[in-house]
FINUBA-500849 format. One line per 3 residues: for each residue x, y, z of C-alpha. Coordinates in steps of 0.001 Angstrom, whole numbers, plus 500000, padded with zeros to 6 digits. Example, Ala and Ser with C-alpha at 12.3 -4.5 7.8 and 13.67 -1.06 7.14 Angstrom:
<sites>
512300/495500/507800 ~ 513670/498940/507140;
</sites>
This chain:
<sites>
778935/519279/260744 ~ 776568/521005/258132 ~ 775019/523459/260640;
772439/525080/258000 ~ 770805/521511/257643 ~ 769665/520960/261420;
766015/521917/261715 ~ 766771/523024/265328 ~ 765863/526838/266159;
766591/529966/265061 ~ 769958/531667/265732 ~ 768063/534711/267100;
764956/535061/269899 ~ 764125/538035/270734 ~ 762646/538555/274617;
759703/541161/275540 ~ 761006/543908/276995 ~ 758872/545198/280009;
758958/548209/281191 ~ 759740/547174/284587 ~ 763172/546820/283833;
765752/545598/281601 ~ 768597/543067/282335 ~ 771387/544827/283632;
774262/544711/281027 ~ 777977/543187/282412 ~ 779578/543160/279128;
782293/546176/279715 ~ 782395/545243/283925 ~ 785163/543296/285004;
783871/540008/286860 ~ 785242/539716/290447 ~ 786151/536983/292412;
784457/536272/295939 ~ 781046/536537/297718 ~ 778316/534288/298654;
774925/534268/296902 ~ 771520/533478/298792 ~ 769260/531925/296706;
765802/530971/296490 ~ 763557/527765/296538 ~ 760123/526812/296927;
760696/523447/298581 ~ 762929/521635/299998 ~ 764904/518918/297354;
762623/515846/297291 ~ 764871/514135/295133 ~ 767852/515526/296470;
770325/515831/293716 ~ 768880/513272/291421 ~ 768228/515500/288575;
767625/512287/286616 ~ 765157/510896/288450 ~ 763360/513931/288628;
761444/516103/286449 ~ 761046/519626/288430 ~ 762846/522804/288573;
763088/522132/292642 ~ 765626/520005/292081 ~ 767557/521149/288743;
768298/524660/290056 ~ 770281/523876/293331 ~ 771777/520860/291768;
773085/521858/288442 ~ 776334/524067/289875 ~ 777017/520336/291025;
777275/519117/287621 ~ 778540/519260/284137 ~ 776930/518584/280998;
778718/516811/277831 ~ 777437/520196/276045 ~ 774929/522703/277476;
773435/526303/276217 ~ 776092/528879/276339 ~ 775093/530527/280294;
775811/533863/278950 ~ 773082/533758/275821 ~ 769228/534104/276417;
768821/532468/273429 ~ 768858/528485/273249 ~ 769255/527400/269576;
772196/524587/268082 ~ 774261/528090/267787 ~ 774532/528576/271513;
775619/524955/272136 ~ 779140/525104/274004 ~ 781330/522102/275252;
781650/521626/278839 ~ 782729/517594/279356 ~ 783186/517724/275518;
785434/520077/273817 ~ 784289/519074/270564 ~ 782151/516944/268660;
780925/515752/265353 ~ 778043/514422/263586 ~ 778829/511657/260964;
776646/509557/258600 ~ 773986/512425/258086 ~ 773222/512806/261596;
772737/508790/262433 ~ 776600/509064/264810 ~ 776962/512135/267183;
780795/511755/268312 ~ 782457/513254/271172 ~ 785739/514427/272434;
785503/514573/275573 ~ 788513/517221/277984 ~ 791226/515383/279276;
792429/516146/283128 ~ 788921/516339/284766 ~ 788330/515157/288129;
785385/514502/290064 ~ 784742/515735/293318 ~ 786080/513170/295061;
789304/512991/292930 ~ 788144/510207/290424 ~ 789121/510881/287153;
786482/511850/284535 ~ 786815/509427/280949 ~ 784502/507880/278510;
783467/505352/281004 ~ 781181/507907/282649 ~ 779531/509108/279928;
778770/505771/278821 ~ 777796/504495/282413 ~ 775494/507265/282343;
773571/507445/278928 ~ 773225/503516/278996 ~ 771523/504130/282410;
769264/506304/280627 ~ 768381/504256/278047 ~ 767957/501550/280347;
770221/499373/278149 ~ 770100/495643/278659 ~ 773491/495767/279811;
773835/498784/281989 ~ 775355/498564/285391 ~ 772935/500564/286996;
769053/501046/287067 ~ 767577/504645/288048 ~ 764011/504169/290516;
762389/506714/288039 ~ 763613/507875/284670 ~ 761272/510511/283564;
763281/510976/280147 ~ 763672/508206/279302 ~ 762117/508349/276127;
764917/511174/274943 ~ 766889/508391/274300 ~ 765034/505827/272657;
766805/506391/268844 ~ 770633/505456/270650 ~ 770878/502270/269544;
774950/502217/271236 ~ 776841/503724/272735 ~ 780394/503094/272627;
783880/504246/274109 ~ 786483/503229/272202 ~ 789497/505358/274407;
788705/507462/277747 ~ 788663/510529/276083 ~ 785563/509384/273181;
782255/508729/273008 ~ 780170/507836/269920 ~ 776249/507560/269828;
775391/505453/267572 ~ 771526/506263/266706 ~ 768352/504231/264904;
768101/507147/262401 ~ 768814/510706/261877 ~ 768316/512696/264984;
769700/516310/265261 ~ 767592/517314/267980 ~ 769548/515050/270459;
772334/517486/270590 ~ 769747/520107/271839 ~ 768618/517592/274732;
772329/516892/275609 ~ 772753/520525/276633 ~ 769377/520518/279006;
770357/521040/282393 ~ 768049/518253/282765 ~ 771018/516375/281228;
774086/516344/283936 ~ 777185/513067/283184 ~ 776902/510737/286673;
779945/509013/287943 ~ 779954/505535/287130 ~ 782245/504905/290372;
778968/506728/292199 ~ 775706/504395/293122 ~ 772937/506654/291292;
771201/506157/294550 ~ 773280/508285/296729 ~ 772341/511271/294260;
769485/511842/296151 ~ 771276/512509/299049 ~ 774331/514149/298285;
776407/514867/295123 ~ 779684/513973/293454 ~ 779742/516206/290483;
782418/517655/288099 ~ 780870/521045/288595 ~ 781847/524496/289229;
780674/524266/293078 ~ 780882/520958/295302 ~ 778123/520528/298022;
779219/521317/301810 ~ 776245/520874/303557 ~ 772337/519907/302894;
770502/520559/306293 ~ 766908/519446/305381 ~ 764301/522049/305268;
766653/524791/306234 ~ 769466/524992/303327 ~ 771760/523515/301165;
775320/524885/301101 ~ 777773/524705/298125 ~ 780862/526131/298040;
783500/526679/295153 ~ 785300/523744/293254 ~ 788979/524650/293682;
789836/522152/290844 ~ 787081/523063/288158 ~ 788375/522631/284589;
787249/526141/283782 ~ 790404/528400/284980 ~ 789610/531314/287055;
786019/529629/287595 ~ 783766/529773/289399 ~ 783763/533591/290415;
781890/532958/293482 ~ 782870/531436/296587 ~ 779597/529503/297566;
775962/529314/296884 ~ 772926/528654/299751 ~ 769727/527844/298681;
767018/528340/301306 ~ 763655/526775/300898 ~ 760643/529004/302293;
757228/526943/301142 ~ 755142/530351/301999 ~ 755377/532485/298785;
754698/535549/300125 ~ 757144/534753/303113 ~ 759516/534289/299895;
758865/537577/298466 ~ 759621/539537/301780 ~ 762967/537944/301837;
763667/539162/298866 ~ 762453/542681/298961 ~ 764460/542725/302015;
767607/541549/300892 ~ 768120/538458/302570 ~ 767540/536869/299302;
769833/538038/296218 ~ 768052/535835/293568 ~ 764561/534684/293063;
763225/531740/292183 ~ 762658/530477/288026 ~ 759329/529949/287970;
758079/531662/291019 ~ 757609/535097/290575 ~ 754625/536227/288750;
754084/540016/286898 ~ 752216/541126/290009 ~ 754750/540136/292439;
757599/541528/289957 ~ 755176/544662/290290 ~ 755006/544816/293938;
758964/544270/294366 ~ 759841/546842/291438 ~ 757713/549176/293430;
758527/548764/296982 ~ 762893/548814/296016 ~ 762992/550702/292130;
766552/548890/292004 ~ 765680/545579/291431 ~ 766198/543865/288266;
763809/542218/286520 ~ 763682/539960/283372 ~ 760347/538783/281640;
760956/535453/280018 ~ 759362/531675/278742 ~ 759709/529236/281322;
758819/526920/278961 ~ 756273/525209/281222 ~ 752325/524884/279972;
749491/524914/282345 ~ 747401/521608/281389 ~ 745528/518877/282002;
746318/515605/282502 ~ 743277/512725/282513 ~ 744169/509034/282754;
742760/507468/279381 ~ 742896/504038/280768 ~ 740501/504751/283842;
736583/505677/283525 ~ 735155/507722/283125 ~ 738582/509724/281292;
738405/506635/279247 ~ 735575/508091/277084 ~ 736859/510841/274582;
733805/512443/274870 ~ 734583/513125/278589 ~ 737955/514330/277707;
736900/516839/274938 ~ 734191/518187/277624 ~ 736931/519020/280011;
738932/520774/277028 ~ 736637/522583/275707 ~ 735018/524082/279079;
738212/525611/280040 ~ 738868/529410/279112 ~ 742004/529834/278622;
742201/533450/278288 ~ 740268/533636/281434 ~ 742852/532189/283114;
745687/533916/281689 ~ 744131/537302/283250 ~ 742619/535978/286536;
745550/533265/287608 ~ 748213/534636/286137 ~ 747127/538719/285123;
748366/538436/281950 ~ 751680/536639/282822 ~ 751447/533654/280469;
750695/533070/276705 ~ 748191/530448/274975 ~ 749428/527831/273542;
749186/524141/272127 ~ 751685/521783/273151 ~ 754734/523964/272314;
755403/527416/273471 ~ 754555/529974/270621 ~ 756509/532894/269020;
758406/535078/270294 ~ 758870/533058/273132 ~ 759296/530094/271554;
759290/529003/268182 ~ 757348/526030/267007 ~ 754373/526924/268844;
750653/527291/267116 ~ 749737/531281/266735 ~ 746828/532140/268081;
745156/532750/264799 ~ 746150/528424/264149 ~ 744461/527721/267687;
741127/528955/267123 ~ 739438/526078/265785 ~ 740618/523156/268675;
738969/522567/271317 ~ 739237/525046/274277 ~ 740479/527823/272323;
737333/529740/270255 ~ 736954/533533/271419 ~ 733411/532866/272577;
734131/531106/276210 ~ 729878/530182/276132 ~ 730478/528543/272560;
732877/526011/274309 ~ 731021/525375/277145 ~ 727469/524742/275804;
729936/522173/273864 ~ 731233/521020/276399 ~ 728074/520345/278148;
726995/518681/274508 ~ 729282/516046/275443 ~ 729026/515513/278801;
724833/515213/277959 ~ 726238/512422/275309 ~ 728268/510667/278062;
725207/510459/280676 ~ 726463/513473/282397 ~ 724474/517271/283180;
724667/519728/286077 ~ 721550/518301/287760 ~ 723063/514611/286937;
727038/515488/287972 ~ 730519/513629/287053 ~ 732178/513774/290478;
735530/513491/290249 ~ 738795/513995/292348 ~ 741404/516364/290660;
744607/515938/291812 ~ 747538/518536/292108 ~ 751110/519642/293488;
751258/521334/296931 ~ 752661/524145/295315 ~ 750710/527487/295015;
751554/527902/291291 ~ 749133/524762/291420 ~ 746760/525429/293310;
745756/528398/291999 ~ 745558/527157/288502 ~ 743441/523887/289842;
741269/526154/291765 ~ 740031/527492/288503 ~ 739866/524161/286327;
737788/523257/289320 ~ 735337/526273/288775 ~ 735069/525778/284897;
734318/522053/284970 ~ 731786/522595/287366 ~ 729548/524766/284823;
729372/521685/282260 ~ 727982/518911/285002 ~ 732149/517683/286529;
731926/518138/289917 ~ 735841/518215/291215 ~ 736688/517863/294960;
740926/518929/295336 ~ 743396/516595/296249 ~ 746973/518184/297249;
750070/515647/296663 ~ 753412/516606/297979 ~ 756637/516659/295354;
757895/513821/296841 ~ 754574/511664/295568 ~ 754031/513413/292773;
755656/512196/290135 ~ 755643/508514/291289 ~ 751655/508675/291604;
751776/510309/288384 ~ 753916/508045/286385 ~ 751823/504990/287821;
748716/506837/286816 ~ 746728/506308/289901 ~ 744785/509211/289605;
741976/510403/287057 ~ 742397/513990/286439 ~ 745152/516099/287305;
746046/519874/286899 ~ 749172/519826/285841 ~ 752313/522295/285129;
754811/520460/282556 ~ 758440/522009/281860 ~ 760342/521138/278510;
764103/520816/278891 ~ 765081/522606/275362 ~ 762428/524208/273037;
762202/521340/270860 ~ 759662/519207/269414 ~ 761815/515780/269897;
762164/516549/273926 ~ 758404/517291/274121 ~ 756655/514858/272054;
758989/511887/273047 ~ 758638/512481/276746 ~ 755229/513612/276821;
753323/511852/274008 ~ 755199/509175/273367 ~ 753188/505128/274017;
755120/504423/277231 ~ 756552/507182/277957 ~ 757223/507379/282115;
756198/511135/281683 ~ 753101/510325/279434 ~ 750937/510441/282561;
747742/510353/280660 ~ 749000/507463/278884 ~ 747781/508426/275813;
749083/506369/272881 ~ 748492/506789/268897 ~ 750509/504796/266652;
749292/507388/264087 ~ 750596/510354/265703 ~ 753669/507691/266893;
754609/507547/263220 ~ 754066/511777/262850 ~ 756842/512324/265694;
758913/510252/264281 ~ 759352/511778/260960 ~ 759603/515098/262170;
762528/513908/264495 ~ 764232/512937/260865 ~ 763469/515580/258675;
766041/518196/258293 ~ 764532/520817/256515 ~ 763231/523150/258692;
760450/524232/256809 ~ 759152/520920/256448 ~ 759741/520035/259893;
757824/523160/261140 ~ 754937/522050/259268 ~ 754534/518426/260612;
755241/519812/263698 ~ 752136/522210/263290 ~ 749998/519252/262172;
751111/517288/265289 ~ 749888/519983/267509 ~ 746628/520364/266027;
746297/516033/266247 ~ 746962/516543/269810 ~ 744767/519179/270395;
742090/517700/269313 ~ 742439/514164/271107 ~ 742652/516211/273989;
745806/513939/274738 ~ 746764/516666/277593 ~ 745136/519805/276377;
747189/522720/276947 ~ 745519/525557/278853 ~ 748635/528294/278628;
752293/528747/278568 ~ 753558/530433/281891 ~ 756102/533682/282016;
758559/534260/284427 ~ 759384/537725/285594 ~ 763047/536899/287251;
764175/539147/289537 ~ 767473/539524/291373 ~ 769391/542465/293057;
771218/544939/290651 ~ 774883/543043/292511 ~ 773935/539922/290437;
776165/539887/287808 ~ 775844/537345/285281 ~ 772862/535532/285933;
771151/535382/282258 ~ 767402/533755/282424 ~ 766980/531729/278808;
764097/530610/276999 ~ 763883/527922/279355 ~ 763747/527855/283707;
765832/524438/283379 ~ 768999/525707/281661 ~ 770535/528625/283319;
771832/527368/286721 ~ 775460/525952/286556 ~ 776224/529774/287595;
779890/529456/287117 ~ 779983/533261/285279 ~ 777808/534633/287948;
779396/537196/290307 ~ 778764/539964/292782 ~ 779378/543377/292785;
778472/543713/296627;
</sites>
C-alpha cells in the first residue's frame, strides 16, 4: 500500500495547549493492573448498545469497550490520520487495484463473549447489514451511516480468516471510517436487535449489568486477544441528566472521568479551580452547532427562507455567549488546527452567516424574509425543534433570539434521544437546532452521511446532483492537494445553499483525575473509548 498517495490527513495535529493544564504524560510509568473506573454520562443509553443504529456519543462511549473494530485509531495517539490506523480484528491489510479492493486479514483465535468464534463470516454479516445488501441476513431499524458504504459493491470471504471489499471506484477514505468507533464488527450468530439491550462483543470488557437509569456495569474480558489487556478490572457508567449535578460528582470524586462532549471551558474553569489537580485536555469534538430545515416542507421549502435563517445567525456571538469562547467557526468541516479540511476564517467571510458586521447579515436576512412575504410586524411562526440535552438547549435558545429580529417567530420543542433521531430521519419537523458529530475528520464520512440525496442522516433532505457529482470526485482523487481544493469548493456550495448552515465547531475541555492513566482524548469525541490501555494509579 502506497501510503504517500492517500489524500487522508496529515501525519501530525497539533492540539491547543491551555493553560489550565496539560495531559498528564504515562510514557516512562509502568501501567498497573486492577481498579474500577466511574465514568460519566449524560443520559441513560436510548439505544442501548446499538452503536449502529445510533448516531450519538450517549451510546458510543459506554458501548465501545464492548467491541472491536476491524481497524481503529491507535488509543494512545491524539492524532487521527491513515498513520495512526492499527489492527484490532485485522492484523493486516492491503489495498489492491489502486484503491478499488481493501483486503483484510483478519486474527485467528478470537472469541466472542459468549464463546463463538470470531471469522470472516462476521465481518461480512456485518458490513452487508450496513450496506443493506439485497442479500443480507439481517436488517438494522435505523442505519444512520449508511451512506459510508454506498461505493462496496461486495463483499466477500473467501476463508474465515479474509475479507475483501470490493468497491465501485477508488476510495481511500473508507479505511479512515473503518477505524470510527462508530464502526464496531456484530456477531452474525447475534440478532442485531438484542444490541439494544445487551451486548456480545469481542471487546476488552464484557457487560455485567445495565440497571436502567442508574448504571451500566462492565467488567474485564478474561479472554481478550490483547495479552495482559485490559488493565482495568471494570468500568460503571452512571447517567446524571442534571449537568451541574454531573459536575459536583466529579469535583468530588465520585466521578474519575468526565464526559466527551460535556464539559465546557467554564466548567473546566470552575473544576481546575475548586481541586488544582485535575487534568484537563482542550480538544475538537468534531461536532458543529447547525441548523437543520426540512427543504421538502413550507415554508423551509423556499431558499429564500433558508438563506434568512443563515444569514441572521451570529456566529461569533454565539461562540462567546453559549459557549465563552469554547468552540471555533466553521463550514461544514472542522478547521485548522483542529481539524484539517476546514474553511479559514479569512475563506468564510463571504457566505452567508459569516461577515464581521452581525447588522449586515441581518438587514439581509430580513431582505429575504420581506421577499418571502415575511417582516417583524407580519411574523414566520415556526416550531424549532431540539434534543433534551442542555448542550441543546442552550444553543436553540439563542437561534431562537436571532431569528426573531428578522420577522421568524420560534416557539421550542424538546424531543428526548430516544425520538430524536427517528423524528429526524423521517423529517417530521421544520427547523431544528441541531449538534452533528463526524466519526473521522474526513470529507467522505461527512458529505456522504450528511449531504448525500438519501442519506438517513441528511435530515434536511437536501439533494444536488451537482454537488452529488463534486463529492464524488473528491472521494477518488488521490492527490491531496487537489482533493483539498474540491473539498474547499464543496464547502463554499454548501454554504451558500444553506443545505445545513454551520453555526460553529464545539471544543471539549476533558477532564479526569490525575489517577487516569491512559485515557488520550483525539481529534474526535467518537474514537477514544475502547479504554483497554487505560489504568489507575489509585
Amino acid at each position: 500500500m502506497t501510503r504517500a498517495r492517500i489524500a487522508a490527513l496529515p501525519a501530525s495535529f497539533a492540539l491547543l495547549t491551555l493553560t489550565l493544564a496539560s495531559p498528564a504524560t504515562t510514557e516512562a510509568q509502568t501501567p498497573k493492573s486492577g481498579g474500577v473506573l466511574n465514568m460519566m454520562l449524560r443520559e441513560d443509553l436510548a439505544q442501548g448498545f446499538a452503536i449502529h443504529e445510533t448516531a450519538t456519543i450517549s451510546t458510543v462511549w459506554p458501548a465501545m469497550p464492548c467491541f472491536n473494530n476491524l481497524v481503529l485509531f491507535d488509543p494512545l495517539k491524539k492524532t487521527e490520520s491513515v498513520d495512526t490506523v492499527v489492527g484490532e480484528l485485522a492484523e493486516k491489510w492491503s489495498w489492491q487495484d489502486n484503491f478499488r479492493n481493501l483486503v483484510f486479514f483478519l486474527r485467528k483465535g478470537v472469541k466472542w463473549h459468549d464463546g463463538q468464534p470470531f471469522t470472516a463470516k462476521d465481518v461480512k454479516f456485518t458490513f452487508d447489514m450496513l450496506r443493506e445488501a439485497a442479500d443480507a441476513p439481517a436488517k438494522l431499524r435505523i442505519n444512520p451511516r449508511k451512506d459510508w458504504y454506498a461505493n462496496v459493491e461486495a463483499i466477500e470471504a473467501p476463508d474465515p480468516s479474509t475479507v475483501v471489499f470490493r468497491l465501485k471506484k477508488p476510495q481511500p477514505s473508507l479505511l479512515l471510517m473503518l477505524a470510527s468507533g462508530y464502526t464496531p464488527v456484530y456477531a452474525a450468530h447475534v440478532p442485531p436487535a438484542s444490541y439494544r439491550t445487551g451486548c456480545v462483543g469481542t471487546g476488552p470488557f464484557k457487560l455485567k449489568e445495565w440497571r436502567k437509569g442508574e448504571f451500566v456495569e462492565l467488567v474485564r474480558n478474561p479472554d481478550y486477544f490483547v495479552k495482559g489487556r485490559p488493565y482495568l478490572e471494570g468500568l460503571k457508567y452512571f447517567p446524571i441528566v442534571e449537568r451541574g449535578t454531573r459536575q459536583a460528582a466529579l469535583q468530588a470524586g465520585k466521578l474519575d472521568v468526565s464526559f466527551p462532549g460535556e464539559t465546557t471551558k467554564t466548567a473546566a474553569e470552575q473544576l481546575k479551580a475548586a481541586v488544582p489537580q485535575l487534568v484537563v485536555t482542550p480538544y475538537n469534538q468534531n461536532v458543529s452547532d447547525n441548523i437543520i430545515m426540512n427543504v421538502k416542507k413550507p415554508p423551509f421549502d423556499n431558499p429564500k427562507v433558508r438563506l434568512a435563517v443563515s444569514h441572521a445567525i451570529d456566529r461569533r456571538a454565539l461562540v462567546r455567549a453559549v459557549h465563552q469562547g469554547g468552540a471555533v467557526v466553521g463550514a461544514s468541516l472542522a478547521p485548522k488546527p483542529w481539524g484539517f479540511w476546514g474553511l479559514a476564517e479569512k475563506d468564510l467571510l463571504g457566505l452567508p452567516g459569516y461577515a464581521t458586521n452581525p447588522a449586515d447579515e441581518k438587514a439581509r436576512a430580513r431582505q429575504l424574509m420581506a421577499e418571502a412575504g415575511y417582516s417583524p410586524e407580519k411574523p414566520l411562526r415556526v416550531e424549532i425543534v431540539t434534543r433534551a440535552i442542555a448542550v441543546y438547549v442552550d444553543m436553540a435558545s439563542f437561534v431562537i433570539n436571532e431569528l426573531k429580529q428578522i420577522g421568524i417567530d420560534a416557539s421550542l420543542k424538546q424531543i428526548e434521544t430516544a425520538q430524536w433521531h427517528a423524528m429526524a430521519t423521517r423529517g417530521d419537523y421544520q427547523i431544528g437546532a441541531n449538534l452533528t458529530g463526524i466519526g473521522p475528520d474526513d470529507p467522505d464520512a461527512n458529505f456522504y452521511e450528511n449531504y448525500a440525496c438519501g442519506s438517513p442522516r441528511n435530515y434536511s433532505q437536501y439533494c444536488s446532483e451537482e454537488v452529488m457529482k463534486l463529492i464524488d470526485a473528491q472521494s477518488q482523487e488521490l492527490d491531496p492537494k487537489r482533493r483539498l481544493a474540491m473539498v474547499y469548493a464543496i464547502q463554499r456550495r454548501l454554504e451558500a445553499d444553506a443545505a445545513r448552515p454551520i453555526l460553529d465547531w464545539k471544543l471539549d475541555y476533558f477532564t479526569v483525575w490525575p489517577h487516569v492513566k491512559n485515557l488520550i482524548p483525539h481529534q474526535s469525541i467518537y474514537n477514544f473509548g475502547r479504554m483497554q490501555d487505560v489504568w489507575t494509579d489509585k
